[in-house]
VEXDREN-2710 file (C-alpha; in Angstrom, 1 decimal):
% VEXDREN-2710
k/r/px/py/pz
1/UNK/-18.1/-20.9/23.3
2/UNK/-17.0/-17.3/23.9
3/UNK/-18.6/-14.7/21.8
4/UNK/-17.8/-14.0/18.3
5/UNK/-14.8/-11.9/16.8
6/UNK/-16.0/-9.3/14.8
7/UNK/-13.8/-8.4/12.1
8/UNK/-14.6/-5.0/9.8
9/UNK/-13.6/-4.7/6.3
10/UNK/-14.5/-3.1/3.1
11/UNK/-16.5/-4.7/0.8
12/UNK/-14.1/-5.1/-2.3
13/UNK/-13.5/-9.1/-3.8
14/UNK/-10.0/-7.9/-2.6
15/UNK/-10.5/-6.6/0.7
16/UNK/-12.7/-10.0/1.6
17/UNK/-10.3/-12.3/0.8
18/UNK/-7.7/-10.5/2.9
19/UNK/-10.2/-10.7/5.8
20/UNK/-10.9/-14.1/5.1
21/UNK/-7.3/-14.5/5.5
22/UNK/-7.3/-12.8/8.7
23/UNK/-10.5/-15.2/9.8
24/UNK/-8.6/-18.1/8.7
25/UNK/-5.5/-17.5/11.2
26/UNK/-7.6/-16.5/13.9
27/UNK/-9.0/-20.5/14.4
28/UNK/-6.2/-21.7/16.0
29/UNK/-5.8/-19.1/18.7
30/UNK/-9.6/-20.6/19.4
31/UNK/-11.5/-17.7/17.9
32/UNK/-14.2/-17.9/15.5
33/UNK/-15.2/-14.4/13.5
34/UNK/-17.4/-12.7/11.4
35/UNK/-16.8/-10.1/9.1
36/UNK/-18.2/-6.6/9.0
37/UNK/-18.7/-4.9/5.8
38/UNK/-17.8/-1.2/5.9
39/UNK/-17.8/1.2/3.2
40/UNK/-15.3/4.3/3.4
41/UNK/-14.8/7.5/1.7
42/UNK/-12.2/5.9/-0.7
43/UNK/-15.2/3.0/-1.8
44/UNK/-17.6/5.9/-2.3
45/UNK/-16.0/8.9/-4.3
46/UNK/-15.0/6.8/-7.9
47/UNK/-14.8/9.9/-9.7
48/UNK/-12.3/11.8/-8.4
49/UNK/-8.8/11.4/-8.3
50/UNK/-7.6/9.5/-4.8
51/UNK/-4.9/13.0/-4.2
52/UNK/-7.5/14.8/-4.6
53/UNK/-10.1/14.1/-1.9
54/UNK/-7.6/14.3/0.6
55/UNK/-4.9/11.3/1.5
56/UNK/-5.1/10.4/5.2
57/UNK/-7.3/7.5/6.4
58/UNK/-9.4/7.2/2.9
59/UNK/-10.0/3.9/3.2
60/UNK/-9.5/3.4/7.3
61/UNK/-11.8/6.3/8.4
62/UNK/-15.0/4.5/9.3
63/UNK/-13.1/1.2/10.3
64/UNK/-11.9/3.2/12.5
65/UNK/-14.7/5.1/14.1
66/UNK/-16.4/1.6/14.4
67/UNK/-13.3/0.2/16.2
68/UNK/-13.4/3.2/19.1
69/UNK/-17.1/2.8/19.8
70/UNK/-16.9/-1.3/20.1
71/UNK/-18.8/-2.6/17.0
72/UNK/-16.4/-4.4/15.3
73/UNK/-13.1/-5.8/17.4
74/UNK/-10.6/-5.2/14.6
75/UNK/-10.0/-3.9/11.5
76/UNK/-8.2/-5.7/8.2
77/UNK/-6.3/-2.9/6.1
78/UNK/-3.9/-3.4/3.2
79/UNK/-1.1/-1.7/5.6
80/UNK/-0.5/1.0/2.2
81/UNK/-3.5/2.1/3.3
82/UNK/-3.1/2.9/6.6
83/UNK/-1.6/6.4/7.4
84/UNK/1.4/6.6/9.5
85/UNK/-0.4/8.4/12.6
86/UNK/-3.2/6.2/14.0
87/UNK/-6.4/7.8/15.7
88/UNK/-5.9/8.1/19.5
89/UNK/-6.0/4.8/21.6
90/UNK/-6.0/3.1/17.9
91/UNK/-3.0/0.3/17.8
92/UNK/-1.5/-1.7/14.9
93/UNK/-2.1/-5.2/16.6
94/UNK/0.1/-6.9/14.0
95/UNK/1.8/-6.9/10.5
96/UNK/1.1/-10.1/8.5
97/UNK/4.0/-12.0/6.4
98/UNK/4.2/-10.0/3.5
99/UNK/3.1/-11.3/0.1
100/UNK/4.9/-10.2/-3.4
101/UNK/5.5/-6.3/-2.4
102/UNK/6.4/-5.3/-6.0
103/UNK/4.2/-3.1/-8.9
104/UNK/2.4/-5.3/-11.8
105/UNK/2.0/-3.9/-15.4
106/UNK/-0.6/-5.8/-16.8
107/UNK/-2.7/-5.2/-20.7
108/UNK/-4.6/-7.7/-22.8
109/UNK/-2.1/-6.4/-26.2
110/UNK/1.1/-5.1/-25.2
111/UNK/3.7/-7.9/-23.6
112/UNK/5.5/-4.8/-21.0
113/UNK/6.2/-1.4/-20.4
114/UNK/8.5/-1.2/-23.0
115/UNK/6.3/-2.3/-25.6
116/UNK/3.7/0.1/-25.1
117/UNK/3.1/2.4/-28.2
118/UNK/3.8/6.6/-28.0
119/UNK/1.3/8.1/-25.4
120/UNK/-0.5/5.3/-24.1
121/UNK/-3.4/5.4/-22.0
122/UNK/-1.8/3.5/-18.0
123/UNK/-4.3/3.6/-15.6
124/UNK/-3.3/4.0/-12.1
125/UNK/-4.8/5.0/-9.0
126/UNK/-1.3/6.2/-7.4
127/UNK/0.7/9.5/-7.6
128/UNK/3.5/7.0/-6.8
129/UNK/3.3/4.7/-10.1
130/UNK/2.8/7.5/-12.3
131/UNK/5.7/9.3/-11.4
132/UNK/7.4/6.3/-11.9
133/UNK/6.0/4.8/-14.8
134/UNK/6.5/8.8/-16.3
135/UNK/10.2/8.2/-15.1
136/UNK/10.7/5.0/-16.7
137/UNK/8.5/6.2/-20.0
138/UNK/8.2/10.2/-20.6
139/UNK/5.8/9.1/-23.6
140/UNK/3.3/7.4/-21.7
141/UNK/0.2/8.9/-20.4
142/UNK/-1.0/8.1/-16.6
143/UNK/-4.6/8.6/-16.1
144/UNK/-6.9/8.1/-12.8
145/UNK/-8.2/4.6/-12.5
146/UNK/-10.5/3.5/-9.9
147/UNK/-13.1/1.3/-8.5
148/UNK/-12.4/-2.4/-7.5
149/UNK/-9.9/-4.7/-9.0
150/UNK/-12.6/-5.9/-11.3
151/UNK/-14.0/-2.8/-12.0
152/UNK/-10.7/-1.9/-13.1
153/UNK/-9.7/-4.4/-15.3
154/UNK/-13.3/-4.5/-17.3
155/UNK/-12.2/-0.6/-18.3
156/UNK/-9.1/-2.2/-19.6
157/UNK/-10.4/-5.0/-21.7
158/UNK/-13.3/-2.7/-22.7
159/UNK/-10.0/-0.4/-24.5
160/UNK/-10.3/2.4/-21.8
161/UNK/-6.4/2.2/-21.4
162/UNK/-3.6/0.4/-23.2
163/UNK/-2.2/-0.9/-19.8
164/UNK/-3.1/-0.7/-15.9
165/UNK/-0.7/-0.9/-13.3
166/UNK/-1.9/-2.7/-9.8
167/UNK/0.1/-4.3/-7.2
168/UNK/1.5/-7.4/-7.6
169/UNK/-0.4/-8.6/-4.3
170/UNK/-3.7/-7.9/-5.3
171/UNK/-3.3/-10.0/-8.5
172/UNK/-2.2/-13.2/-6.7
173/UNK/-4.6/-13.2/-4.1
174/UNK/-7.4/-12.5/-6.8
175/UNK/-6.0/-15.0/-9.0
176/UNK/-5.8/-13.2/-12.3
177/UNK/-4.8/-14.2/-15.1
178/UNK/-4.4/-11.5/-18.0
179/UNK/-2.6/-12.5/-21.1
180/UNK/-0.1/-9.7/-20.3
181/UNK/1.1/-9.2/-16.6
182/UNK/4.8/-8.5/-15.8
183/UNK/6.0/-7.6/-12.5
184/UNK/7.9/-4.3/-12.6
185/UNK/11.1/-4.7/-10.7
186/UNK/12.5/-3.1/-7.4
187/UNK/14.7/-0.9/-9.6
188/UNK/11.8/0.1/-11.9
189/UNK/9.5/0.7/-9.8
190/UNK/10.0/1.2/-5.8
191/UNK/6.2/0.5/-4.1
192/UNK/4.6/2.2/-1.6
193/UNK/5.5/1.7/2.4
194/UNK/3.8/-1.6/3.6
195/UNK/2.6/-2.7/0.2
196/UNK/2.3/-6.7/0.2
197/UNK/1.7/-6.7/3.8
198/UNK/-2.0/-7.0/5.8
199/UNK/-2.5/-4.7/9.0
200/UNK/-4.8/-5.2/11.6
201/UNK/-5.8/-2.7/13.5
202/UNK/-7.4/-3.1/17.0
203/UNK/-8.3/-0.7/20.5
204/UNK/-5.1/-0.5/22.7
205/UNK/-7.4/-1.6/25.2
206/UNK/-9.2/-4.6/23.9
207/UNK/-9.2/-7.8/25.9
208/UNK/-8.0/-9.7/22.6
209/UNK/-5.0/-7.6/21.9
210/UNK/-2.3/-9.6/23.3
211/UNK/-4.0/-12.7/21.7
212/UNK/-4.0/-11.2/18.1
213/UNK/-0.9/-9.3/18.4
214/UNK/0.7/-13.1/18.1
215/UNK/0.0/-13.0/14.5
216/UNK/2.2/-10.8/14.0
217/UNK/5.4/-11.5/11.8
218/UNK/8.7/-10.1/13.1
219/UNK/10.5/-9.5/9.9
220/UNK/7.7/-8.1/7.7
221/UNK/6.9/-5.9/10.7
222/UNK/10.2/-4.7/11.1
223/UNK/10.7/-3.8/7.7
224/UNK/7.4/-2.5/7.3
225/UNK/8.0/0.0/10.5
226/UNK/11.1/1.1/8.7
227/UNK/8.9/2.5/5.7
228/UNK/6.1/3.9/8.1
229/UNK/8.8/5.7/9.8
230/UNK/10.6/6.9/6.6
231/UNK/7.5/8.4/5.2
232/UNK/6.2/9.9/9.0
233/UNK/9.5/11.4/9.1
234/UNK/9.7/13.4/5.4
235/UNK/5.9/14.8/6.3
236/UNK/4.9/12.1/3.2
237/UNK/1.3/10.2/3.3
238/UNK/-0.5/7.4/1.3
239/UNK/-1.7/9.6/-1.5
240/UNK/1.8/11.7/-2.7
241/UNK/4.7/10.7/-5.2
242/UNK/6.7/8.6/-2.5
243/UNK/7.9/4.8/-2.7
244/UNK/9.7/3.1/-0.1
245/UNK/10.8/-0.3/0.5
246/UNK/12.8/-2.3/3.3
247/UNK/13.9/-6.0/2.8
248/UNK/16.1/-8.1/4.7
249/UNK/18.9/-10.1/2.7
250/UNK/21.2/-12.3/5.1
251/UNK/22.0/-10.0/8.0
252/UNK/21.8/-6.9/6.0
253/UNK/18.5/-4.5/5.3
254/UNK/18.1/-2.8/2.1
255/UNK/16.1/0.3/1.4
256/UNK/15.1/1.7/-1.5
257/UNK/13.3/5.0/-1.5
258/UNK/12.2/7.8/-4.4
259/UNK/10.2/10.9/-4.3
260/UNK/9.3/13.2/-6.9
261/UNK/7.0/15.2/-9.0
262/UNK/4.2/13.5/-11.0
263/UNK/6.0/14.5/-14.1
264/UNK/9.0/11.9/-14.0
265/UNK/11.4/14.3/-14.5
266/UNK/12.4/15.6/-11.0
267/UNK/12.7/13.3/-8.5
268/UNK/15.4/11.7/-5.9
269/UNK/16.1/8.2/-5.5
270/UNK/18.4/6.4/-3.2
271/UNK/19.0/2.6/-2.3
272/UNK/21.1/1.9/1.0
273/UNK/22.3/-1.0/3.1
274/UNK/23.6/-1.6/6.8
275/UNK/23.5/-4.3/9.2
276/UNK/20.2/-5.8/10.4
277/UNK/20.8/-4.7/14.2
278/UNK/21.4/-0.9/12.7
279/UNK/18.0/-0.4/11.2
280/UNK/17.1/2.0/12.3
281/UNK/20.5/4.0/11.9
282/UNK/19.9/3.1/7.8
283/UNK/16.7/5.1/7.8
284/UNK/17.7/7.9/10.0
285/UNK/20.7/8.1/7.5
286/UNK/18.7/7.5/4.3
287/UNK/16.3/10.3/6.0
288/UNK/18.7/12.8/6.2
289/UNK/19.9/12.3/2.6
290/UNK/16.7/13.0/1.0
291/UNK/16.3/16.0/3.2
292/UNK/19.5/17.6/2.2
293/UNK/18.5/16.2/-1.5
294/UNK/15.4/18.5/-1.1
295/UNK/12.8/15.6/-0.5
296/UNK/10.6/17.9/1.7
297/UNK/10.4/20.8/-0.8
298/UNK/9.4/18.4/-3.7
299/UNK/6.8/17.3/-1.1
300/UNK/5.6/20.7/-0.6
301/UNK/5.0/20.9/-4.2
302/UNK/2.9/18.1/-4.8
303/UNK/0.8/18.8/-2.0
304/UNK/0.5/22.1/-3.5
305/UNK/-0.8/20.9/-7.0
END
């Protein structure tokens, strides 16, 4: 037997079971793994806002650094996590099949959004959802939740916040069950690039590569790379006001797309559809509209604040 797989992760209920999920596919390609605890700068700082400690590679950084000097083979990332420029001689071995992609509203009193009462406390970790969620409800009042999935949800019950936002993925792989937890729709609520899906991230130069890189599944992968490149493209990162989301449908790709301030009230959002062979004309086009729409300068703002 051939040595061990080492697979890095960070520590999170969450981010274990995705590994394990990894771990799990890896058997039948005849390779048995361990996994790698790792915290990152996103695991350490709780008290701070995620836009404000700076959005690229928060939670990838140290997977990362251990990936280029050989301790662990590859890395398990939510692929929302990941930012859309890897570290030199870094690769995305493969995009798993993607699991629910959409938002969650979830509260142990109120039924859904709209039954939230004026000013409510929504906790959210993302610029993204609470520009949305300020979009869908100008009364509402979005305020900086993290920590883990549990940590999060114990601040909840414990009357912290009327509601909490999280993505639908998270909750399904956890298994939670809250008395209260709605998916919020593709037109309410547009995620963030990659959301659902599992990235792992290897050398370019690892013996494995090829190996692994069979894991990968074609259509979430495609659509997935549409988002990347949608967001590499306006200058946009993990940690700004920007959802995007591919899907196939038949022959046809749909993408939706919004950016805009945190306040709700200025943004632009488009949905668009072409052909499955003329991807990657629909997000060139869908591109240039937000450009001319202003996307970059709304960017520029938010980056700003």
């Amino acid at each position: 037997m051939g040595a061990r797989v080492v697979i890095g992760s960070r520590g999170s209920a969450l981010a274990l079971w995705q590994a394990g999920y990894i771990q799990e596919l890896l058997k039948p390609l005849g390779l048995q793994s361990e996994i790698r605890i790792v915290k990152t700068k996103g695991d350490k700082i709780l008290d701070v806002p995620l836009a404000k400690i700076g959005g690229k590679g928060l939670f990838t950084k140290e997977l990362e650094v251990l990936l280029l000097k050989g301790e662990i083979d590859l890395a398990v990332h939510s692929l929302k996590d990941v930012p859309v420029d890897l570290e030199e001689g870094l690769v995305l071995a493969c995009v798993s099949a993607r699991a629910n992609p959409q938002d969650c509203f979830l509260s142990y009193k109120y039924p859904n959004l709209q039954a939230l009462p004026p000013y409510a406390r929504v906790g959210t970790t993302s610029l993204r959802r609470a520009m949305q969620l300020k979009a869908l409800r100008v009364d509402t009042d979005p305020l900086s939740l993290r920590g883990n999935v549990q940590r999060r949800l114990e601040r909840l019950e414990g009357g912290d916040f009327e509601a909490v936002i999280l993505a639908c993925a998270g909750v399904e792989r956890l298994g939670l069950e809250l008395p209260y937890q709605v998916p919020l729709s593709l037109e309410e609520m547009i995620p963030s690039m990659g959301q659902g899906a599992l990235g792992i991230e290897m050398c370019a130069n690892h013996p494995l590569l090829a190996k692994i890189s069979s894991l990968n599944d074609p259509n979430s992968a495609l659509c997935c790379g549409l988002e990347r490149a949608f967001v590499r493209a306006l200058g946009g990162g993990c940690q700004v006001p920007l959802g995007v989301h591919a899907r196939l449908q038949g022959k046809q790709i749909e993408m939706r797309a919004i950016v805009g301030l945190v306040d709700g009230l200025t943004f632009i959002k488009e949905c668009a559809t072409a052909p499955h062979d003329r991807a990657q004309e629909l997000v060139q086009d869908l591109i240039k509209t937000f450009r001319q729409k202003g996307a970059s300068e709304i960017l520029a703002q938010t980056q700003l604040g």
